[in-house]
N, CA, C and O of each residue as an XYZ file, in Angstrom:
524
protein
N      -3.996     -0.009    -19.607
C      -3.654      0.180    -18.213
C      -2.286      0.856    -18.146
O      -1.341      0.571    -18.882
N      -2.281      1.787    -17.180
C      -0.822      2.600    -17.473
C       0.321      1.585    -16.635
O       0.293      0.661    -15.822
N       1.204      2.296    -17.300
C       2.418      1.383    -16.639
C       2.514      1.779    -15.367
O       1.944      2.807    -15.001
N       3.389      0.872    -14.358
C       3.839      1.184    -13.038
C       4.762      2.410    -13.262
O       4.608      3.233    -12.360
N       5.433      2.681    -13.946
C       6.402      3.917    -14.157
C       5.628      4.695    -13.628
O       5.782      5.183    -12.509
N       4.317      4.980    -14.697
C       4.222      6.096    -14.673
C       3.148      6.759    -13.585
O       3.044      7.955    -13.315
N       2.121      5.282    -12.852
C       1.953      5.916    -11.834
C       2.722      6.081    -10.870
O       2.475      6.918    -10.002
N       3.634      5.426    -10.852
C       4.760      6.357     -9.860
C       5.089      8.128    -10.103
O       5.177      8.985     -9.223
N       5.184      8.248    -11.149
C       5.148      9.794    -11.518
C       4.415     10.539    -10.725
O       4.564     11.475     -9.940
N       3.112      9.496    -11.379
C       1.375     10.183    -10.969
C       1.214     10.834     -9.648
O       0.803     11.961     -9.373
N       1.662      9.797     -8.840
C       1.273      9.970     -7.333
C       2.702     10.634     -6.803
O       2.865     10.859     -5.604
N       3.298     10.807     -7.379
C       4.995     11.382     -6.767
C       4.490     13.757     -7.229
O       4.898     14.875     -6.917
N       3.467     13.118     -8.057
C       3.199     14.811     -8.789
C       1.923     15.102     -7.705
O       1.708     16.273     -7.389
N       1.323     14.330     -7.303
C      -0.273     14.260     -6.674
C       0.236     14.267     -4.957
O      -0.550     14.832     -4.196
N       1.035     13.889     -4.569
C       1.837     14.517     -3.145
C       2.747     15.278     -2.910
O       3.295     15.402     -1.815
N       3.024     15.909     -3.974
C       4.154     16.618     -3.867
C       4.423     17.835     -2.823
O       5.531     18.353     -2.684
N       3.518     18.133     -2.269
C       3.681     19.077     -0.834
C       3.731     18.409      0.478
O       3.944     19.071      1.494
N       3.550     17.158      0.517
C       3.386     16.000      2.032
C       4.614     15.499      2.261
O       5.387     15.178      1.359
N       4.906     15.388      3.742
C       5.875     14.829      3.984
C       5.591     13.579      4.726
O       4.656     13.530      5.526
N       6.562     12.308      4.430
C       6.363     11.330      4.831
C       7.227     10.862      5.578
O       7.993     10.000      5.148
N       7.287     11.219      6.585
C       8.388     10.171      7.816
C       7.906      9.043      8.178
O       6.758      8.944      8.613
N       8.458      8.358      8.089
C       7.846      6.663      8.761
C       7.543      7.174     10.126
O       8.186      8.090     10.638
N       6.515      6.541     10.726
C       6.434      6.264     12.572
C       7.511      5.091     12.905
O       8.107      4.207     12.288
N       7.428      5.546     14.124
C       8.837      4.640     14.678
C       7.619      3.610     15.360
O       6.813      3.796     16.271
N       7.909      2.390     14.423
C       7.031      1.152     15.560
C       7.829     -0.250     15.572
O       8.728     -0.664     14.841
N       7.425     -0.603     16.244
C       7.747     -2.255     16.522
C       7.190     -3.268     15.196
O       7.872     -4.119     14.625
N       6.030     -2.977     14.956
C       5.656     -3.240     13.637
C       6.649     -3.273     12.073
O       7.455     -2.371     11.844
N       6.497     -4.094     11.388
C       7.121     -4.191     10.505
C       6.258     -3.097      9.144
O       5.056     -2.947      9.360
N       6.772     -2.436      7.935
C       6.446     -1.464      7.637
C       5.752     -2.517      6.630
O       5.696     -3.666      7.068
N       5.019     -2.214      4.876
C       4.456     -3.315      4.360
C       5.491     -4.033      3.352
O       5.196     -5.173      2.991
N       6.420     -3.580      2.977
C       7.922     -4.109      2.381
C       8.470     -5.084      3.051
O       9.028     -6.077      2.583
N       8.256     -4.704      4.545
C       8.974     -6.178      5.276
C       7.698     -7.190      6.004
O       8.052     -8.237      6.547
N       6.723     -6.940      5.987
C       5.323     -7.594      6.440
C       5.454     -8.517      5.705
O       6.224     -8.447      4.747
N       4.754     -9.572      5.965
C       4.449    -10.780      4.614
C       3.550    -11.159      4.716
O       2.827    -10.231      5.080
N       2.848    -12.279      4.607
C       1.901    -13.252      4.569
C       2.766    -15.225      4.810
O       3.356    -15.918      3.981
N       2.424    -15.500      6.330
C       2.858    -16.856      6.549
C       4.078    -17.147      5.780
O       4.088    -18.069      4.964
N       5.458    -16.153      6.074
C       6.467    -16.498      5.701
C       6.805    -15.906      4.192
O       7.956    -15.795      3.769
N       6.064    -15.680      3.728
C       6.293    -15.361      1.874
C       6.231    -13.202      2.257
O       5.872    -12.510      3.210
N       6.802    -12.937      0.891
C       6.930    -11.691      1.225
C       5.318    -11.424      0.098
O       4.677    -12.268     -0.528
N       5.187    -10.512      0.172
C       3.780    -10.032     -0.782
C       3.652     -9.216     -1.463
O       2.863     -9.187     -2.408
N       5.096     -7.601     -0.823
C       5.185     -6.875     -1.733
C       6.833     -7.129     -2.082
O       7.705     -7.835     -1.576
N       6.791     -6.214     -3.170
C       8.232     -5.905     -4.207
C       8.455     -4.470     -4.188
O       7.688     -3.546     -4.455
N       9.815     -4.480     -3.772
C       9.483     -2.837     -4.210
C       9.899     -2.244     -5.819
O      10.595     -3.090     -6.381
N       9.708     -1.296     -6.496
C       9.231     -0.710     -8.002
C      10.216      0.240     -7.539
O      11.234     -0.117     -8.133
N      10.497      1.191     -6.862
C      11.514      2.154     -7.082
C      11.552      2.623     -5.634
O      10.655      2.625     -4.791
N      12.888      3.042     -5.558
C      13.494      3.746     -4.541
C      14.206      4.925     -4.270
O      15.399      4.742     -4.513
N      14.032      5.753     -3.976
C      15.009      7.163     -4.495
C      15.198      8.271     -2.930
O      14.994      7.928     -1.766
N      15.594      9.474     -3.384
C      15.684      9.793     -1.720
C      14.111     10.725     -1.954
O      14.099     11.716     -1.224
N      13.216     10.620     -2.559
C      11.804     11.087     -2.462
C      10.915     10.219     -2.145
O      10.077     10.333     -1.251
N      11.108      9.105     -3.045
C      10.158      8.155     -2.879
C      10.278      6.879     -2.994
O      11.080      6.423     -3.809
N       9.409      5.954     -2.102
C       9.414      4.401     -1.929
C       8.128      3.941     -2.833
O       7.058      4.510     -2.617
N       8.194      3.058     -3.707
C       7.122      2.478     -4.400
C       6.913      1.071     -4.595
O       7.710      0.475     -5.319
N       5.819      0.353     -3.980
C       6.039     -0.826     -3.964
C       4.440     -1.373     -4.345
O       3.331     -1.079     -3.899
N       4.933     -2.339     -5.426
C       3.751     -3.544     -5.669
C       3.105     -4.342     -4.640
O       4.041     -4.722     -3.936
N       2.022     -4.806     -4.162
C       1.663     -5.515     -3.164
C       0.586     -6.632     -3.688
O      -0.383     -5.997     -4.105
N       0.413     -7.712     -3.803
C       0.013     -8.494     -4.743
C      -0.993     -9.777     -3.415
O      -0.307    -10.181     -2.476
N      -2.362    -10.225     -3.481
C      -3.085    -10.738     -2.442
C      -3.607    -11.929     -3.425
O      -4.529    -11.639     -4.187
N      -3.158    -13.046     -3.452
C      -4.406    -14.192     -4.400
C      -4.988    -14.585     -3.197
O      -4.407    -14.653     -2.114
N      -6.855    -14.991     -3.559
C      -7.506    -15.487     -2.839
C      -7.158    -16.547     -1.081
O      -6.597    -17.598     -0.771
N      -7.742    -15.676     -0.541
C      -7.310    -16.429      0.738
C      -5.934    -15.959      1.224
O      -5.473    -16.173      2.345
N      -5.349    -15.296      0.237
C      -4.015    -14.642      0.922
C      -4.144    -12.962      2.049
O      -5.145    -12.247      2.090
N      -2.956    -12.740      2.757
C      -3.280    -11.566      3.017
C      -1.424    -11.108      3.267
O      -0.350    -11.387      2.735
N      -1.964    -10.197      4.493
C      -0.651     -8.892      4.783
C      -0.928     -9.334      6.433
O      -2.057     -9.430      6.913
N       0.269     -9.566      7.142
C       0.264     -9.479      8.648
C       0.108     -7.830      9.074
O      -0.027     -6.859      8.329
N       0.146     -7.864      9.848
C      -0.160     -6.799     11.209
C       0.945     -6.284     10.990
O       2.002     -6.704     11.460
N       0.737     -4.618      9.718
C       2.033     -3.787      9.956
C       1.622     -2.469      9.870
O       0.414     -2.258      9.981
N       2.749     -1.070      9.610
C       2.096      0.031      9.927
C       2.322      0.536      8.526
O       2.891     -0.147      7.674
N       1.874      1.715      8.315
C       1.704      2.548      7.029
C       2.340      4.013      7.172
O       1.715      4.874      7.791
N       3.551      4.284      6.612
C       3.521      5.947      6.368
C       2.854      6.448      5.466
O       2.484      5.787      4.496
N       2.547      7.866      5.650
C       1.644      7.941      4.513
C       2.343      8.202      3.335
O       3.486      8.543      3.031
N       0.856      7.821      2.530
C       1.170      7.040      1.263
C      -0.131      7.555      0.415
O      -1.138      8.077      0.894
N       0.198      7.217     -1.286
C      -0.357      7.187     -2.151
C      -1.376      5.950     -2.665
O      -0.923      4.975     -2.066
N      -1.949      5.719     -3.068
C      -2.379      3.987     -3.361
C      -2.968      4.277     -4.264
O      -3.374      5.439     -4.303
N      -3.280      3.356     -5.401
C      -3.415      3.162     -6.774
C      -3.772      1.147     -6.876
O      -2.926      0.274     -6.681
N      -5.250      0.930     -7.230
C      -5.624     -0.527     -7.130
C      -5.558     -0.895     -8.903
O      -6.234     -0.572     -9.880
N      -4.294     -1.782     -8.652
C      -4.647     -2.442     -9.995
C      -5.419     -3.361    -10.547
O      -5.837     -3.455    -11.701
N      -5.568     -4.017     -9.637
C      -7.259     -5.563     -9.712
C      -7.523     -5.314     -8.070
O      -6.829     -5.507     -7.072
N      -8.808     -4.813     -8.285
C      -9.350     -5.209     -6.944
C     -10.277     -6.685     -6.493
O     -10.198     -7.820     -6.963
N     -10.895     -6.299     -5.726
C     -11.423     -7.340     -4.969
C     -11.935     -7.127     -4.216
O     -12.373     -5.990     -4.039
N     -12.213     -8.478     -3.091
C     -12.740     -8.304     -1.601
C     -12.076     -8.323     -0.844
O     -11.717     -9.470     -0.574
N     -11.528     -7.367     -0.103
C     -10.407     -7.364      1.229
C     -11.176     -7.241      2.675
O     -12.116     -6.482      2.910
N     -10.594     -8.111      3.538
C     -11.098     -8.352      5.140
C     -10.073     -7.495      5.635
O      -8.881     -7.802      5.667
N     -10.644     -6.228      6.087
C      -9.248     -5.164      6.698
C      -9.641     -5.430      8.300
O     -10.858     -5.404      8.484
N      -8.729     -5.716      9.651
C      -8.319     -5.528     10.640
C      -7.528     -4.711     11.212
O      -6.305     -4.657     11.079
N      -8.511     -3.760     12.157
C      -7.712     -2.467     12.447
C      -8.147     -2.158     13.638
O      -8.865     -2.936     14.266
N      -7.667     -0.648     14.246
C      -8.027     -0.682     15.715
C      -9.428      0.054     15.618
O      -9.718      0.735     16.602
N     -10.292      0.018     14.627
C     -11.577      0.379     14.993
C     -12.281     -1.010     14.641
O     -13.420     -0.835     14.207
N     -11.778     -2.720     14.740
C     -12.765     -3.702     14.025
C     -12.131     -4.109     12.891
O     -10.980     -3.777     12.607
N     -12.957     -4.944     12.108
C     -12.963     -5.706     11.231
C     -14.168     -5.353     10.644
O     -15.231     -5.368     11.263
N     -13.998     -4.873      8.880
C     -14.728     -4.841      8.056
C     -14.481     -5.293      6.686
O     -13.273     -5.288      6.451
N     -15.224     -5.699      5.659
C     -14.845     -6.291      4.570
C     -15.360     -5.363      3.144
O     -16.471     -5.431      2.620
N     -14.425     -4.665      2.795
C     -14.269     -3.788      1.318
C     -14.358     -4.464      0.097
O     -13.582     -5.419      0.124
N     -14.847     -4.402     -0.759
C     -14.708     -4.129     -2.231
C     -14.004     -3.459     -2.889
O     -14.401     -2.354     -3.257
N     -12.933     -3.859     -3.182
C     -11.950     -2.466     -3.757
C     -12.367     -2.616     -5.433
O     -12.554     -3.601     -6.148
N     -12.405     -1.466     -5.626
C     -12.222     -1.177     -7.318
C     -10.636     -0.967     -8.156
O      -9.705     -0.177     -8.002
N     -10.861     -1.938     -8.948
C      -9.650     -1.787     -9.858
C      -9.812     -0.312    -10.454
O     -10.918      0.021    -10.877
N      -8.711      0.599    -10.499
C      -8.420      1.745    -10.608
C      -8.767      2.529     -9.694
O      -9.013      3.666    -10.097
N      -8.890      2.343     -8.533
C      -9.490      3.643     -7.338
C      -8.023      3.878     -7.100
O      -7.068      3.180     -7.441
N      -8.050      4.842     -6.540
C      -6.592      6.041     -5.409
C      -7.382      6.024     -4.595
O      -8.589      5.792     -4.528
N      -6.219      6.431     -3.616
C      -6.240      6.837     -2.027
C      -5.585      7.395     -1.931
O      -4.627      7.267     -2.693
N      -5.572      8.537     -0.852
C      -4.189      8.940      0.009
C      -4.727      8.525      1.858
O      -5.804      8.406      2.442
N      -3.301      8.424      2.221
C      -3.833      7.914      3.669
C      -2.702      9.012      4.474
O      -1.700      9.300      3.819
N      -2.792      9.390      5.338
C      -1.924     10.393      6.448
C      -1.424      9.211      7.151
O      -0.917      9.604      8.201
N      -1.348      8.085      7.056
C      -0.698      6.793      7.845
C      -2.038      6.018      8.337
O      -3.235      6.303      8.369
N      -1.311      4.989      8.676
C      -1.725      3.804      9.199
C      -1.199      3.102     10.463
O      -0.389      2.202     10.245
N      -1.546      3.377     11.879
C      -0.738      2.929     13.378
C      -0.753      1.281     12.637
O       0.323      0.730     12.407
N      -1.825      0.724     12.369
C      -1.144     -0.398     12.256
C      -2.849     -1.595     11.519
O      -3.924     -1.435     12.097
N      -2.792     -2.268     10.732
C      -3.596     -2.993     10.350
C      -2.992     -4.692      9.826
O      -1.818     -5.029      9.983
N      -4.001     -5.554      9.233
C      -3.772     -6.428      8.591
C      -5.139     -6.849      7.653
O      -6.252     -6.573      8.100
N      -5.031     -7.378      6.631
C      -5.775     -7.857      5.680
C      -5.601     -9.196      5.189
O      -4.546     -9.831      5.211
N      -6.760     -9.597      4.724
C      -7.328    -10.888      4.007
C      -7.618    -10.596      2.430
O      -8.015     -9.466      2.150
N      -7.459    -11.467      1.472
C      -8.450    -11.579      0.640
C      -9.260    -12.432      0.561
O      -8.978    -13.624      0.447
N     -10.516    -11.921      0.613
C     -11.484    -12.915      1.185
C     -12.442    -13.069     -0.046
O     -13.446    -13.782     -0.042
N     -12.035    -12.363     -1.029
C     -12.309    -12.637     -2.819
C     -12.027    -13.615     -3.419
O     -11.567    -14.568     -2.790
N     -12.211    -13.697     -4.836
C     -12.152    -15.160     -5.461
C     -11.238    -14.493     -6.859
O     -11.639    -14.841     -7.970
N      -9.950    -13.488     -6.777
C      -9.256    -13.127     -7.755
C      -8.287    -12.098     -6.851
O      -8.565    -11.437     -5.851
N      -6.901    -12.246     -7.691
C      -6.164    -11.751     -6.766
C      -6.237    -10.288     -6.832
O      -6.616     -9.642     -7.809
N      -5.816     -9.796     -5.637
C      -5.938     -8.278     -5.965
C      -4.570     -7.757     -5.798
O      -3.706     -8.354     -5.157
N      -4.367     -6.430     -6.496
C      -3.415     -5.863     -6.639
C      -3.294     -4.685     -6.487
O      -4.035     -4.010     -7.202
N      -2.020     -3.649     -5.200
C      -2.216     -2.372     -5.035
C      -0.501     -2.178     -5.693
O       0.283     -2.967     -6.220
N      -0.446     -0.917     -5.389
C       0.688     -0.041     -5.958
C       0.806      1.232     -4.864
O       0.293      2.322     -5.118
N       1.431      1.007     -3.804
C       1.785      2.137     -3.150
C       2.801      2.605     -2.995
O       3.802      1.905     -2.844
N       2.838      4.037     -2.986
C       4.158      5.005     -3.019
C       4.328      5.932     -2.017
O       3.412      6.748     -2.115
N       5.098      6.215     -1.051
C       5.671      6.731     -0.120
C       6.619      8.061     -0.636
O       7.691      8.135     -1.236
N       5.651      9.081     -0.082
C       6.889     10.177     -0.067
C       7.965      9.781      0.783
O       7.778      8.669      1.276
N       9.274     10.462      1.186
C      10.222     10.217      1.869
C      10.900     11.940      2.099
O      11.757     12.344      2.884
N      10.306     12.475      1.327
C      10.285     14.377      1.807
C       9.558     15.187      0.758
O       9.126     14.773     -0.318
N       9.483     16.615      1.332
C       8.368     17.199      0.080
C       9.304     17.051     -1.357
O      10.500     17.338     -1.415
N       8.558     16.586     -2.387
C       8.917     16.705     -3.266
C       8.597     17.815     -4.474
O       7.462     17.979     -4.920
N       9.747     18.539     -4.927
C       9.271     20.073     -5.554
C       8.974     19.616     -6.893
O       9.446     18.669     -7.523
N       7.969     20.601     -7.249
C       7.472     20.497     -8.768
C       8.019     20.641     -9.902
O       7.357     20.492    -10.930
């Protein structure tokens, strides 16, 4: 399994033309979101390109109601996630090793509604980053 380093690289080389401004919300972003008081993610690196942060769900745990700039994502153990958003509530299967890219997120929250914890890795541009 590759290290966190280096998918930070990965996805810092794999957006490198996107720009990521946070939305301005009332919402808390997923660094400051938690779960019933506990925080959930950590952040992995910080720089003036990019934000990278671990986000970690054991069974029955989740993420409150926050927003997303866009971002990179990289699943290190997946699972079953209960996502809440403004189109509903549906329940995913994530695969350990899938990517994403997302153009943002106004605002969601999640469950793990699995029986093993799951684990993402997302990274935030913070401006285009050159090759």
């Amino acid at each position: 399994m590759p290290r966190s380093e280096e998918i930070v690289m990965l996805a810092a080389l794999l957006i490198s033309s996107i720009l990521a401004d946070a939305p301005t919300a009332s919402l808390p972003d997923p660094l400051e979101a938690g779960w019933r008081g506990e925080k959930v993610c950590e952040l992995l690196r910080e720089n003036e390109e990019i934000r990278a942060l671990r986000c970690s769900f054991p069974p029955g745990g989740g993420h409150e109601r926050h927003f997303h700039a866009p971002h990179f994502g990289y699943i290190l153990a997946g699972g079953k996630m209960r996502i809440t958003d403004k189109d509903g509530v549906r329940d995913v299967d994530t695969q350990t090793g899938s990517t994403w890219w997302s153009a943002g997120v106004e605002w969601h929250e999640v469950t793990n509604i699995g029986e093993t914890t799951t684990t993402y890795i997302i990274v935030e541009p913070k401006k285009a980053v050159k090759d």
